[in-house]
C-alpha positions, 0 to 999 in steps of 0.5 A: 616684912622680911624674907625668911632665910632658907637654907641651901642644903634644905631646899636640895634635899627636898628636892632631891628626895621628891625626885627619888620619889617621883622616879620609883616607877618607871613612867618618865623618861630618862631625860626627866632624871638626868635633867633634875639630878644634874640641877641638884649636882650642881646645886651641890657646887654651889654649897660646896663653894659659898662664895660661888655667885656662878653656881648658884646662878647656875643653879636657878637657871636650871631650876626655871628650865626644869619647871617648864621641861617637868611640865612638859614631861607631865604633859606628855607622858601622865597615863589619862584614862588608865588605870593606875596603880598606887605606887604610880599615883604616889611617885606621880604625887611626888614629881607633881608636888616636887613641880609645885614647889620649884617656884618658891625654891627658885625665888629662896635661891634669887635672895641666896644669889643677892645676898652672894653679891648677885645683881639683877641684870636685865637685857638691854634690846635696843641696838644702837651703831654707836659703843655705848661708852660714847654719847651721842652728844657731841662729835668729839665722843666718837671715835676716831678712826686712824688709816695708816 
């Protein structure tokens, strides 16, 4: 089964319009804004420049952070016990709904960084004292260290 392809333009404007949305009442904080609105600038460097793998890396990374610092946000500053207003209930709606859909968008824009030539590179934890362009085979692969 194959992977739909989404477009970039349409995954900014969804969020871009849920954002605008979710920001009508003044009940997050201004980190919310500039943290979501900077993702989407630079989501806009990345369809400007195709063949950019940098920005659309960039721009996943910044949508994983966002997830986890919206949550945050929602966490913190949601009203509980309140009573709200509509117009809060729809821009709470919207943020949420924006929230909810962030995974899916981070994993369209993961088959967008492949198919600009993106690999997967994992994080290697193990240390070791010798380069890794050496083996450890023989005494011949170390280097030689020359003392003047």
């Amino acid at each position: 089964m194959e992977i739909p392809a989404i477009n970039l333009k349409a995954i900014v404007f969804v969020h871009w319009l849920l954002t605008t949305w979710g920001c009508m009442y003044p009940w997050l904080p201004l980190s919310y804004v500039w943290g979501n609105f900077t993702i989407l600038a630079i989501a806009v460097w990345a369809i400007a420049q195709r063949d950019s793998i940098d920005a659309v890396l960039m721009f996943l990374i910044g949508m994983s952070i966002t997830i986890l610092t919206d949550i945050v946000h929602f966490g913190i500053y949601y009203p509980s016990g309140a009573i709200v207003s509509s117009l809060f209930r729809f821009c709470a709606g919207m943020a949420i709904l924006s929230l909810i859909l962030k995974p899916a968008s981070c994993f369209f824009v993961y088959q967008m960084y492949r198919e600009r030539g993106g690999e997967y590179v994992g994080f290697d934890l193990e240390t070791s004292s010798v380069d890794s362009r050496y083996t450890m085979d023989s005494v011949e692969s170390v280097p030689h260290i020359r003392h003047c």
